[in-house]
N, C-alpha and C positions, 0 to 999 in steps of 0.2 A: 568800410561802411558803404552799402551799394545806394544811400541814397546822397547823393551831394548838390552843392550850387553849382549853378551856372551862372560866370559873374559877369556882364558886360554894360557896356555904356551906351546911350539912345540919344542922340542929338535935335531929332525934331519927334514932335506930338506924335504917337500912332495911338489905333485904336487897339485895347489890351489882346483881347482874342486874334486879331490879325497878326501882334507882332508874331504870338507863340508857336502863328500856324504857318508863316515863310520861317521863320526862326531853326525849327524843328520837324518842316515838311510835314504836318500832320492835318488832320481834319477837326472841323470847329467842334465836334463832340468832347474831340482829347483835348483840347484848349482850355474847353470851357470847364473838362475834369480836373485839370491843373488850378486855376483861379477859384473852383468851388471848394475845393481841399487848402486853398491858404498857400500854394507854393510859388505863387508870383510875389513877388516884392517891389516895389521901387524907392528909392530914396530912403529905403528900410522901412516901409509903411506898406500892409499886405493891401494888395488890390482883392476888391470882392465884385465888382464889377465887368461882365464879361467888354464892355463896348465902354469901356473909362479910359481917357485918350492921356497914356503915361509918356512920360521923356526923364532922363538922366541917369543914374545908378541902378541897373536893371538886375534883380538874380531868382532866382528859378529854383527850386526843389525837385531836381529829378534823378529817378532811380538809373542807377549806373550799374550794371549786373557784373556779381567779382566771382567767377566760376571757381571751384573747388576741383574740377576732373571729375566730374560726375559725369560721365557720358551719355547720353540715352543707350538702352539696350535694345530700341528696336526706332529705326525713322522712316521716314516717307519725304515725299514731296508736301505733304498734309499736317501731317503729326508725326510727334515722337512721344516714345513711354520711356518714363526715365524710373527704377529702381527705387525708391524712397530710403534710406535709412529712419529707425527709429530717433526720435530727439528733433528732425531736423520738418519745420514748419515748408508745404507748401506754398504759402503765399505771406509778404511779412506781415505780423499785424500793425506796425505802428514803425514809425521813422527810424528809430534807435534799433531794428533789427541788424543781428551783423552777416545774415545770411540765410538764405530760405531755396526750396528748391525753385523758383524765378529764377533769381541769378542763372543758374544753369538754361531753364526755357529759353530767357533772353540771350546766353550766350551762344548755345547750339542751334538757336534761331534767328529769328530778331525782333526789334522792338515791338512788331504785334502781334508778338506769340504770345501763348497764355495758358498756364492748365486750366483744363475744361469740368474738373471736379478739384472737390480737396477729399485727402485723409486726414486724419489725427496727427497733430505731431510725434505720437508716441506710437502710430501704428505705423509700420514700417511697409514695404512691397509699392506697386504698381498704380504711379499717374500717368493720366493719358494728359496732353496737351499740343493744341494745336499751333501750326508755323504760320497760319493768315487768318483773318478775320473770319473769311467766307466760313474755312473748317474746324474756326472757333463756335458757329451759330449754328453750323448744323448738327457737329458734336454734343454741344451742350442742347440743342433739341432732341436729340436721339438718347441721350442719358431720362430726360423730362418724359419720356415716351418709352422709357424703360425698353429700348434698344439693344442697350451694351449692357452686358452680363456681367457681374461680377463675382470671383469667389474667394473666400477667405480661409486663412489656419488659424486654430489656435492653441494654445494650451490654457488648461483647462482645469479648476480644482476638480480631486473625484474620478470617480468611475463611471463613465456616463453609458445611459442606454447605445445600442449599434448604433441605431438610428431613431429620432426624435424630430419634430418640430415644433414650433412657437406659433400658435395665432393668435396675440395680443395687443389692442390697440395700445400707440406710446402719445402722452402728454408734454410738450415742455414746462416743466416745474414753473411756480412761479412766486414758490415761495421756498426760500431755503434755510429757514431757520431750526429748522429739525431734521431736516438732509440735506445733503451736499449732491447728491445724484442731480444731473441736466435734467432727467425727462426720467418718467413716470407711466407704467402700465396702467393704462386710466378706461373707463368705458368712455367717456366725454372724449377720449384722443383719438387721434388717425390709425388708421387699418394698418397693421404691421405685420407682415407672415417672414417666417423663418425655416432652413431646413438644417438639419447638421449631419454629419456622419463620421461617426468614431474612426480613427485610421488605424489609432494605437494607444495603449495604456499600459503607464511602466508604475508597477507599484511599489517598487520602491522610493518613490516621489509620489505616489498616490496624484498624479496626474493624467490628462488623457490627451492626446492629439483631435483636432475635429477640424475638417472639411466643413466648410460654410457657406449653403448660397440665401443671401438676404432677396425676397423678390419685392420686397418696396423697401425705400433710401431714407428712413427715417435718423433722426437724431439719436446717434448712439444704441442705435437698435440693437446692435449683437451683443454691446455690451448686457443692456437692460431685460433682454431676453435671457442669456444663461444667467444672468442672477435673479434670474425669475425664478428656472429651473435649479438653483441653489446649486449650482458651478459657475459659479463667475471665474472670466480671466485672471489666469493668474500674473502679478504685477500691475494689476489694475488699483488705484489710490482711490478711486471714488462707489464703485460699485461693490470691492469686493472687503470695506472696512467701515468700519462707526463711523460717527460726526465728526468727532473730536479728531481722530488721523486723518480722513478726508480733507477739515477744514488745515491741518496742518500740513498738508499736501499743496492745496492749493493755496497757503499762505508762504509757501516755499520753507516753512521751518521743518517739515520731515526731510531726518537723514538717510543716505543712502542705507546704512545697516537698520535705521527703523524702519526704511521701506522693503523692505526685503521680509523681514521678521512680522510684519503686519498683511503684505500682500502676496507674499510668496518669489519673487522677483524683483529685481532692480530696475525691470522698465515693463510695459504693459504689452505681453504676448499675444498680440495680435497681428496678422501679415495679410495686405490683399496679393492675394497670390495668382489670377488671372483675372483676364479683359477676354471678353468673345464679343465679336459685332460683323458688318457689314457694311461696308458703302459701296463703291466699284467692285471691290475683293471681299474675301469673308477673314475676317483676322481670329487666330486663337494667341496667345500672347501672355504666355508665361513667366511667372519670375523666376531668377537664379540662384534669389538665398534658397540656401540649406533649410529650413528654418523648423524643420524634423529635429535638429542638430540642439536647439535651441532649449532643449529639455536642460542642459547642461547651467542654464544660469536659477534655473529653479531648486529654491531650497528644499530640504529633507522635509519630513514632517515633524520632525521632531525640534526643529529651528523655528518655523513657521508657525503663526499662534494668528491665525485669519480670524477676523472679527463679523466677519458680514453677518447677517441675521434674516 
């Protein structure tokens, strides 16, 4: 479990943010992010007080990164891009995770490394994250400033035109009781443009390959784009099926064979497949899956009974 206590004992009064900041070498910002999230304790009573003067049974909630061998595939003095596997969450969301790609930033780095974006747990390919502060703030400025490029695969229900794009503005939903989709092609939403480009179409899976560049970072955008254009991802549990298997998707009761038979795959076919940018140097930063290869987990048509509308 990469988050644990840290247990020790305090004989005279200190003030709370000072112990955590000789304690663990850090500055009063990380201190103060420790005591506002509940991970100080004393005497088994959370501190919420950054300057509340504690002494005795002292223990800490901190994340302890438990690496897997994930290695970055490309590093610096700056940053590293580490591969993503599908399944496996960028950053944890909640205490009880048993591992996220952190672990690996924190282990090939150190403590104040940090990915500078996230992807989808289910989308697989390319985080950028930086190894110091400085080229944590200027990275995620240059994401904000639409700097660094990104381009994605997918596979894809259909036959899609060579080439197409998307100028749709996306909504975050805000109500989900008759869909299960995040976000919503809306005129009230933010500007969202998309390009695609067919690579490959095998029709005996009546699927296609597509080359993807999103130029604004909306919520789920690629997803809510091709199933605009009535090709959603295939293995997609939210865009590309009813309420009723969405919601059983996200209540964790769809099985692997219902999910396959309802979305066309067993996990959601999407990969960020390159990063292009510049800072000192100009980076192009490629990923290594295969992910052409990937046609292979997609069911026939004749298996697959896609409900999307």
């Amino acid at each position: 479990m990469p988050f644990a206590f840290d247990s020790f004992r305090v004989e005279e009064k200190t003030l709370a943010f000072a112990l955590l900041m000789r304690r663990y070498n850090i500055e009063m910002r990380d201190a103060q992010k420790i005591i506002d999230k509940g991970r100080l304790l004393c005497n088994g009573e959370t501190i919420i007080k950054k300057n509340e003067n504690i002494a005795g049974e002292i223990k800490v909630l901190r994340f302890m990164p438990k690496s897997r061998g994930l290695a970055p595939i490309f590093k610096t003095d700056n940053f590293m891009v580490f591969d993503k596997p599908s399944g496996v969450l960028v950053h944890p969301n909640r205490v009880l995770t048993p591992y996220s790609i952190l672990d690996e930033v924190r282990h090939f780095g150190n403590r104040n490394s940090n990915s500078v974006h996230r992807i989808d747990m289910e989308t697989s390919g390319l985080v950028l994250a930086s190894i110091h502060r400085k080229c944590e703030i200027r990275l995620k400025t240059m994401f904000e400033q639409k700097k660094i490029k990104k381009s994605y695969l997918a596979w894809v229900t259909g036959n899609t035109p060579e080439q197409f794009s998307v100028d749709a503005p996306i909504k975050v939903r805000d109500d989900y009781s008759f869909s299960k989709h995040k976000v919503t092609i809306s005129s009230s939403g933010k500007s969202a443009y998309t390009e695609f480009t067919k690579l490959l179409y095998k029709p005996e899976i009546d699927a296609s390959l597509l080359s993807i560049k999103p130029f604004t970072g909306r919520t789920h955008q690629i997803r809510i784009h091709l199933f605009h254009m009535k090709h959603p991802i295939l293995g997609d549990p939210l865009y590309s099926t009813d309420y009723k298997i969405s919601e059983a998707y996200l209540e964790e009761r769809l099985t692997k064979e219902e999910r396959i038979i309802y979305t066309g795959a067993e996990r959601l076919l999407l990969h960020a497949n390159t990063l292009e940018f510049t800072t000192t140097n100009k980076y192009y930063i490629k990923s290594n899956e295969k992910f052409d290869k990937k046609y292979k987990l997609i069911a026939v048509p004749k298996i697959r009974k896609l409900c999307f509308t």
